[in-house]
TORVOSE-992563 format. One record per atom (N, C-alpha, C): residue number from 1; residue in three letters; atom name; x, y negated, z. Coordinates in steps of 0.05 Angstrom, whole numbers, plus 5000, padded with zeros to 4 digits. Example, Ala and Ser with C-alpha at 12.3 -4.5 7.8 and 13.67 -1.06 7.14 Angstrom:
BEGIN
NODE    i   aa  at    px    py    pz
NODE    1  ALA   N  5264  5114  5156
NODE    1  ALA  CA  5246  5090  5156
NODE    1  ALA   C  5264  5066  5156
NODE    2  SER   N  5257  5045  5142
NODE    2  SER  CA  5273  5021  5143
NODE    2  SER   C  5258  4999  5157
end
This chain:
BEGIN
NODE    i   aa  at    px    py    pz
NODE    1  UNK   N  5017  5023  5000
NODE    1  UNK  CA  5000  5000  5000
NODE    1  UNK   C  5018  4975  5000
NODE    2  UNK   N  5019  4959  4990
NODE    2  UNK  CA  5033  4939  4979
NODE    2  UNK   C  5023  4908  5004
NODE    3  UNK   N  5045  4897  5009
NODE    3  UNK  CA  5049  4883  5028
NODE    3  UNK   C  5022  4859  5027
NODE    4  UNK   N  5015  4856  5004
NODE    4  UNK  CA  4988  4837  5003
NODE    4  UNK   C  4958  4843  5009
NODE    5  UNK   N  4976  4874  4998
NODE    5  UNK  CA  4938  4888  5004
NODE    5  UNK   C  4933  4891  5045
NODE    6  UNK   N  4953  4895  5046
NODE    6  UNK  CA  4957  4904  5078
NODE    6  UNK   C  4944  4874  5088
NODE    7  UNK   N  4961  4859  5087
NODE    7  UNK  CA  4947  4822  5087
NODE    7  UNK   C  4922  4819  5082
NODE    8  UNK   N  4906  4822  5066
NODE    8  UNK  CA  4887  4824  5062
NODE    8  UNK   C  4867  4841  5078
NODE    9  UNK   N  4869  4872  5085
NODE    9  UNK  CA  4860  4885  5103
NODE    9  UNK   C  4855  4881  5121
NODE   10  UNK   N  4882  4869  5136
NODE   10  UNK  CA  4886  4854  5164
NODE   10  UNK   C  4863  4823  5168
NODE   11  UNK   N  4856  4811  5145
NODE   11  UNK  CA  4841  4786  5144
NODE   11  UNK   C  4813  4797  5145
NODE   12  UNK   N  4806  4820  5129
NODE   12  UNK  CA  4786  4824  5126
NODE   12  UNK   C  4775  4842  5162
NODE   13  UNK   N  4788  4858  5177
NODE   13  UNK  CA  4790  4874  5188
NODE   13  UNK   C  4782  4850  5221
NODE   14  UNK   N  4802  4824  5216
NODE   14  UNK  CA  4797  4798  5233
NODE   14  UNK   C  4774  4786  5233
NODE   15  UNK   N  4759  4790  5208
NODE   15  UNK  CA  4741  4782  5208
NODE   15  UNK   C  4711  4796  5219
NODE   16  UNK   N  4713  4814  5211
NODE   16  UNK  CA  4695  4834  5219
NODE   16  UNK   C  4684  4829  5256
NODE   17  UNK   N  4717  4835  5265
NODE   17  UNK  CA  4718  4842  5296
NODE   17  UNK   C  4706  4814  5306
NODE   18  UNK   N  4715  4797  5301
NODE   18  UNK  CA  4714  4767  5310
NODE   18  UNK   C  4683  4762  5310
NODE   19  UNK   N  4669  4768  5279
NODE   19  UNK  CA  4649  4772  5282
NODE   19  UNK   C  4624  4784  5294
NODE   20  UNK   N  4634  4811  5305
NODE   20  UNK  CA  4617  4823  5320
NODE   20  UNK   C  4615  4811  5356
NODE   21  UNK   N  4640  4802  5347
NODE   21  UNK  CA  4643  4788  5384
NODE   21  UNK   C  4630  4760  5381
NODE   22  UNK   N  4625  4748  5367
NODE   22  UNK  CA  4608  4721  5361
NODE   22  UNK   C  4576  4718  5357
NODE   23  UNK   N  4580  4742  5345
NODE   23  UNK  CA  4546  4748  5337
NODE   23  UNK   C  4539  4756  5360
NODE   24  UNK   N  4549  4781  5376
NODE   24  UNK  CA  4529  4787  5403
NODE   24  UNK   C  4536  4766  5421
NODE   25  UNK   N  4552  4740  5423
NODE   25  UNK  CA  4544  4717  5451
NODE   25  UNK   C  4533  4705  5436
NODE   26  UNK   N  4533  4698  5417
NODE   26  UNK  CA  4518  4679  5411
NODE   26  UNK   C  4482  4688  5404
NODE   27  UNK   N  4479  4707  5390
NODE   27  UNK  CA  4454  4713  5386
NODE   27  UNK   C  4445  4730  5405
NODE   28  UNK   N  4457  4758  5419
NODE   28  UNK  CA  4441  4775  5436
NODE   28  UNK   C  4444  4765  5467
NODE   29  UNK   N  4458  4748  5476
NODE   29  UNK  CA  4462  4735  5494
NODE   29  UNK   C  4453  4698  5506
NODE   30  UNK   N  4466  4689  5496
NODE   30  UNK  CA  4458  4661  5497
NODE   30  UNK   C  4433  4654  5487
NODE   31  UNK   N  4433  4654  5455
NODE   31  UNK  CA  4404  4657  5454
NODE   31  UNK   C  4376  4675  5455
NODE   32  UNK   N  4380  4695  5476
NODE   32  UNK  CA  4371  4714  5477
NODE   32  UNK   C  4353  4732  5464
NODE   33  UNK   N  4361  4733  5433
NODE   33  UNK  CA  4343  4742  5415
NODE   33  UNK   C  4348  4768  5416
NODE   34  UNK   N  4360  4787  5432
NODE   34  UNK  CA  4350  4809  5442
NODE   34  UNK   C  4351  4821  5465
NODE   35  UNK   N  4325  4810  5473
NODE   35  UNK  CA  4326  4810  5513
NODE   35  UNK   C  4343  4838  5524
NODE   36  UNK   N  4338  4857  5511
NODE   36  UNK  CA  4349  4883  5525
NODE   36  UNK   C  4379  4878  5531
NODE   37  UNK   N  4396  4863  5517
NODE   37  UNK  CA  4421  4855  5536
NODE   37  UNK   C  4418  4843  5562
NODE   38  UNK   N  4395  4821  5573
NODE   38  UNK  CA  4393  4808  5590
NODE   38  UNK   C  4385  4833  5616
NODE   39  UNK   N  4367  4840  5600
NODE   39  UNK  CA  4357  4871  5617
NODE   39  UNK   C  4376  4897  5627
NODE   40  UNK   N  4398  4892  5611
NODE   40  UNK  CA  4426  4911  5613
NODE   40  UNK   C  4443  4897  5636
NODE   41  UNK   N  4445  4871  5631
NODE   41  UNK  CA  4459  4854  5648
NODE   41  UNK   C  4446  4853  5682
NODE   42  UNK   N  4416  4851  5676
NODE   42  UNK  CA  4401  4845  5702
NODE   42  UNK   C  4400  4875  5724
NODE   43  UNK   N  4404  4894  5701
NODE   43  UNK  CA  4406  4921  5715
NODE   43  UNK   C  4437  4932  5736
NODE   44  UNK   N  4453  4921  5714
NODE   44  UNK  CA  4474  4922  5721
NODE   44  UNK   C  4484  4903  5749
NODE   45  UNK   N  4477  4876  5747
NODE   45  UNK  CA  4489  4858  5764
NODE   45  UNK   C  4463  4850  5780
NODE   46  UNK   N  4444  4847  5778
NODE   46  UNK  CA  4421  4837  5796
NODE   46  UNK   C  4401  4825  5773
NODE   47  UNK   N  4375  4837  5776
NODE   47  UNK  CA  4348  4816  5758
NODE   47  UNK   C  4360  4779  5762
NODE   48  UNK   N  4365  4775  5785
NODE   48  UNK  CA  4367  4745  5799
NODE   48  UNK   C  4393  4732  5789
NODE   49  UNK   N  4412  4749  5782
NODE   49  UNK  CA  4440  4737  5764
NODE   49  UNK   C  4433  4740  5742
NODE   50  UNK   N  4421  4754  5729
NODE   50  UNK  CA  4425  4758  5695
NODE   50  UNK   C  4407  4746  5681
NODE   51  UNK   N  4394  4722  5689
NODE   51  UNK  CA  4390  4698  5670
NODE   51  UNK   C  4408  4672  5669
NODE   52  UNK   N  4431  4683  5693
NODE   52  UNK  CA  4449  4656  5681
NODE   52  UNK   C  4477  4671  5676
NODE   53  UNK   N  4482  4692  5686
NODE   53  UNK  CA  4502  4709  5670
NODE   53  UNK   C  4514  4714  5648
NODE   54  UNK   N  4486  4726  5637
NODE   54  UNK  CA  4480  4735  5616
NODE   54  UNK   C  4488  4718  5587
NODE   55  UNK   N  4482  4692  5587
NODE   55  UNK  CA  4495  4667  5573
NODE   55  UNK   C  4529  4665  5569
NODE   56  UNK   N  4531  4672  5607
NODE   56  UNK  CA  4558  4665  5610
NODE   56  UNK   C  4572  4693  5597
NODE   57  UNK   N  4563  4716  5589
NODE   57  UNK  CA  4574  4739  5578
NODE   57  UNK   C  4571  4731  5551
NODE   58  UNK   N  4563  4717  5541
NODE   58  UNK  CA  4557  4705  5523
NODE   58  UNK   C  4576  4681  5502
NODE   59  UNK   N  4589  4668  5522
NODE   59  UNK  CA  4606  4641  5520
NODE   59  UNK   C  4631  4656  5519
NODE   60  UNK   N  4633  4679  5542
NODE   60  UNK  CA  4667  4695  5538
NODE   60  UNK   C  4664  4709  5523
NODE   61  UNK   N  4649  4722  5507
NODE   61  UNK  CA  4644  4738  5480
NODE   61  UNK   C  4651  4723  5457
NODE   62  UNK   N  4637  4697  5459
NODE   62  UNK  CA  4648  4682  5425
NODE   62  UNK   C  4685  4671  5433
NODE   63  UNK   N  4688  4661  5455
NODE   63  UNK  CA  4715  4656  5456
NODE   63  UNK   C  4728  4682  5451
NODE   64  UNK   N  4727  4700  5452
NODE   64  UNK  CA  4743  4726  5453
NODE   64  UNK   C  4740  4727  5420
NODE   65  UNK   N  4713  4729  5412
NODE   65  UNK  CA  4718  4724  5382
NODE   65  UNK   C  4728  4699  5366
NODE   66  UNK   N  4733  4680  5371
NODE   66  UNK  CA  4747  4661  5368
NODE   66  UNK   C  4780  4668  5374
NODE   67  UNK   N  4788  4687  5390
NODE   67  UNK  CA  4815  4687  5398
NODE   67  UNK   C  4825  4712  5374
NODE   68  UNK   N  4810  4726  5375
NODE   68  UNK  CA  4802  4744  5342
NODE   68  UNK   C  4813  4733  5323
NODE   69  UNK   N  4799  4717  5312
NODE   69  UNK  CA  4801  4697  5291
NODE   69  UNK   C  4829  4689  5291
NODE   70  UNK   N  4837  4674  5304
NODE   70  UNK  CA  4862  4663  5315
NODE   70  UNK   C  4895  4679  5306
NODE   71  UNK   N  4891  4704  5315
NODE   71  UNK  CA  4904  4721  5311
NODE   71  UNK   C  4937  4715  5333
NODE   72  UNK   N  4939  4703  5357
NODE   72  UNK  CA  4947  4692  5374
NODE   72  UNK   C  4949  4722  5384
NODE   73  UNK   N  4970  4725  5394
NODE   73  UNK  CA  4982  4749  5416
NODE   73  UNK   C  4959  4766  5411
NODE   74  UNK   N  4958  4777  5391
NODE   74  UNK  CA  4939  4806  5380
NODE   74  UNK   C  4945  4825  5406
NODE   75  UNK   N  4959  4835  5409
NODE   75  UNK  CA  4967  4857  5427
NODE   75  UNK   C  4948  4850  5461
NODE   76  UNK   N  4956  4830  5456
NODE   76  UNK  CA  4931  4819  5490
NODE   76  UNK   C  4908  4811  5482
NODE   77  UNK   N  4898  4806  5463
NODE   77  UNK  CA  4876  4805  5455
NODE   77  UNK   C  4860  4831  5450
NODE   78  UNK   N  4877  4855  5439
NODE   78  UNK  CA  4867  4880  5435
NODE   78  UNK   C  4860  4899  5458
NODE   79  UNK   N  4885  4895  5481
NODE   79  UNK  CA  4880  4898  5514
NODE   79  UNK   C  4854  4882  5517
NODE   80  UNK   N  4850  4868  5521
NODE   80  UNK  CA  4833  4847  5531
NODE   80  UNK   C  4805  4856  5520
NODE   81  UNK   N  4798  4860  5487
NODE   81  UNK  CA  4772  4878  5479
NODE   81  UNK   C  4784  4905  5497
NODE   82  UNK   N  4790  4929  5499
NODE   82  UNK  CA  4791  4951  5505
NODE   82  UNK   C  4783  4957  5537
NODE   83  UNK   N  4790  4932  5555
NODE   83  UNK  CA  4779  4937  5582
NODE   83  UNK   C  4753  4917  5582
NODE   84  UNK   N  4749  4901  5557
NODE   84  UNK  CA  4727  4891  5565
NODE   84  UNK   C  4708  4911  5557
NODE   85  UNK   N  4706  4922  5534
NODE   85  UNK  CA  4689  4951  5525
NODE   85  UNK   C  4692  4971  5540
NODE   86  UNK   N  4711  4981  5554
NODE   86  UNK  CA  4709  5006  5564
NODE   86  UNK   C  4694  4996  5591
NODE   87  UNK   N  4703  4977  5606
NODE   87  UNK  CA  4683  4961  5630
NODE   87  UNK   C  4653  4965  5620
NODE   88  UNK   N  4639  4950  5610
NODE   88  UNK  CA  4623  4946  5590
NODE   88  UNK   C  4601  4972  5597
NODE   89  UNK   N  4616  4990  5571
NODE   89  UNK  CA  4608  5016  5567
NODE   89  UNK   C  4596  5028  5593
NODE   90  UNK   N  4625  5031  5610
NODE   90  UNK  CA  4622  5047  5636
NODE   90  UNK   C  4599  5044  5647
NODE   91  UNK   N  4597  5011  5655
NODE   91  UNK  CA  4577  5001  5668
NODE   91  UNK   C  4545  5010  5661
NODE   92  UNK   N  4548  5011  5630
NODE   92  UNK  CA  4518  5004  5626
NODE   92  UNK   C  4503  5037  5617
NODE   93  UNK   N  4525  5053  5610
NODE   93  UNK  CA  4516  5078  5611
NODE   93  UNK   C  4516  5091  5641
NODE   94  UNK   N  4524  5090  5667
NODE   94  UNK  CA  4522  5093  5690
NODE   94  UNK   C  4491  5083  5696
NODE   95  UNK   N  4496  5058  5694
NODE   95  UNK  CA  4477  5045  5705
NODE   95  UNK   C  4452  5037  5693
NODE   96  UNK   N  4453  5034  5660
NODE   96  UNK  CA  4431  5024  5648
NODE   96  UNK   C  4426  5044  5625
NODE   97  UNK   N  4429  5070  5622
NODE   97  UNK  CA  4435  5082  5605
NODE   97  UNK   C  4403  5082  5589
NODE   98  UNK   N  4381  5080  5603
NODE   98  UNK  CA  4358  5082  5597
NODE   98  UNK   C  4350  5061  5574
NODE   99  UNK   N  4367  5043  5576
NODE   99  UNK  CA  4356  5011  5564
NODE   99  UNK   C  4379  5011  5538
NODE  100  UNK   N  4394  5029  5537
NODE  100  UNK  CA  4413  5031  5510
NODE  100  UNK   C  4396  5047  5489
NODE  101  UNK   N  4399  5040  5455
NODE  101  UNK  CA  4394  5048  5436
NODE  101  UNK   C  4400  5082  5431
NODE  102  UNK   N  4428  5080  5433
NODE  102  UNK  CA  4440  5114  5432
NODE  102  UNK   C  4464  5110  5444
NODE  103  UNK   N  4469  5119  5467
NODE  103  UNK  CA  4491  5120  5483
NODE  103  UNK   C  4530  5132  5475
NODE  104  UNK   N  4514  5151  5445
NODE  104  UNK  CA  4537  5167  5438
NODE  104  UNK   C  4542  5143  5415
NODE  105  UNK   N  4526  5129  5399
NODE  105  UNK  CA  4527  5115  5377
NODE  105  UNK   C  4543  5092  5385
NODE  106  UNK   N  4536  5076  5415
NODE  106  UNK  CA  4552  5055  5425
NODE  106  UNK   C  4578  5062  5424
NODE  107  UNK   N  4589  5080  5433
NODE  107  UNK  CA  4616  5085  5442
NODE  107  UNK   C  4627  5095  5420
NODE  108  UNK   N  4621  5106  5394
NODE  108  UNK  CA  4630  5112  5371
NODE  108  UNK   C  4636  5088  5358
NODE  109  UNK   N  4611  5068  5357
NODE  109  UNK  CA  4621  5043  5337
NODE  109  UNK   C  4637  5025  5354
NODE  110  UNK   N  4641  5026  5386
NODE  110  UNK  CA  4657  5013  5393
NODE  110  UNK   C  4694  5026  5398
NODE  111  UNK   N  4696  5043  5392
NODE  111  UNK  CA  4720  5065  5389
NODE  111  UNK   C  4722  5047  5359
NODE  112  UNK   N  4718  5051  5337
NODE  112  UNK  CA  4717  5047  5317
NODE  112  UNK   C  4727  5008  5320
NODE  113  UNK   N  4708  4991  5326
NODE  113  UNK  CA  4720  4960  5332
NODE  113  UNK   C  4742  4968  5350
NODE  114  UNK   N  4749  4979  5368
NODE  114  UNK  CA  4777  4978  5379
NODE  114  UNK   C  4801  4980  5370
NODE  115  UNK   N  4786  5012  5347
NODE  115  UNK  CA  4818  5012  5323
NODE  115  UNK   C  4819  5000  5311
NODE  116  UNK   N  4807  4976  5302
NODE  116  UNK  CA  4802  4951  5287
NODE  116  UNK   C  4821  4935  5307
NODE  117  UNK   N  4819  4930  5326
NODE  117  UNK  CA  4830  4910  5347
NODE  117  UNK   C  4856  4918  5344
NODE  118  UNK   N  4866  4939  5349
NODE  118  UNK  CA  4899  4952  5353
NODE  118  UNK   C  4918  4953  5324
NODE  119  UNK   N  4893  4961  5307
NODE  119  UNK  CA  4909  4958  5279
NODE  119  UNK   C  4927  4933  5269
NODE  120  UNK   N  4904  4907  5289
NODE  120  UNK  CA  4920  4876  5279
NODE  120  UNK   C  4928  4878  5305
NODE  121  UNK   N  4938  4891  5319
NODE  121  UNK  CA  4959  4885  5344
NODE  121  UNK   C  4982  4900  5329
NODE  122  UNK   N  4975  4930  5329
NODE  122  UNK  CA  5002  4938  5304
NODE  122  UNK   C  5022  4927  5281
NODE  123  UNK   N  4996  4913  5266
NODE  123  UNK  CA  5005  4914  5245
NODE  123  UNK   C  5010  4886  5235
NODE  124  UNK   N  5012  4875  5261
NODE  124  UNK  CA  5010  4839  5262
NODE  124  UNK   C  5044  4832  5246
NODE  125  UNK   N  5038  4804  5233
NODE  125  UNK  CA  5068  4799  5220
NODE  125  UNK   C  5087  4794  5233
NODE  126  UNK   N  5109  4794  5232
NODE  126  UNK  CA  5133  4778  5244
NODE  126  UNK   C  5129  4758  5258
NODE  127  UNK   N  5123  4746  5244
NODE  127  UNK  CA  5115  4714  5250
NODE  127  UNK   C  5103  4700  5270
NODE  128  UNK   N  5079  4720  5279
NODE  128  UNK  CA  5064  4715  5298
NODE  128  UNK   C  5083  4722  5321
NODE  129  UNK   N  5064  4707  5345
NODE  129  UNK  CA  5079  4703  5371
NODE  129  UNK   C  5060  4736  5386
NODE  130  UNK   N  5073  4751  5394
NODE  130  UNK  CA  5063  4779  5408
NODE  130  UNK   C  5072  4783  5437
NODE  131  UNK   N  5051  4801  5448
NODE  131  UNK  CA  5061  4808  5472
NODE  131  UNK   C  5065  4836  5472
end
């Protein structure tokens, strides 16, 4: 694979992830256009926290996808998705497993955005500043 196409992969691959972390604070969170996160959150942390939480899970979701974008110390960024998903996960299949879509399907497509995450921690250029 030829050094441009890899470039390319990597942009397209940034984009994706960045995106998925933007779209759920901003749409399934903040503006709560799909309450069952709020309901995941309220289960998890208290009914009485997770209408102002839930936003705030929301605001560190698009910055995280923003830091995506960025492509800024990939490697702590890729840590940083991996305990925030595996946290996440833990939590809400323990605790809210009833209020998830498909429990095996979550953790597959989020396995899947992780190796997305590590690939541009891998496969990040020179150039960039890494940890």
């Amino acid at each position: 694979m030829s050094e441009d196409t890899v470039r390319k992969l990597r942009m397209i691959v940034r984009i994706l992830i960045g995106s998925v972390w933007v779209f759920h604070g901003l749409y399934s969170k903040i503006l709560n256009l799909i309450p069952r996160h709020q309901m995941i959150v309220g289960r998890v942390l208290g009914e009485d926290a997770a209408a102002f939480v839930t936003p705030a899970i929301g605001v560190a979701e698009i910055l995280l996808g923003l830091w995506v974008y960025s492509a800024i110390k990939a490697r702590l960024c890729a840590l940083t998705q991996t305990v925030a998903l595996v946290s996440m996960n833990t939590l809400e299949i323990l605790l809210a497993r009833d209020l998830l879509l498909h429990p095996p399907g979550m953790v597959a497509l989020n396995v899947i955005l992780l190796s997305g995450a590590w690939f541009l921690a891998w496969k990040n250029g020179p150039t960039r500043t890494r940890v």
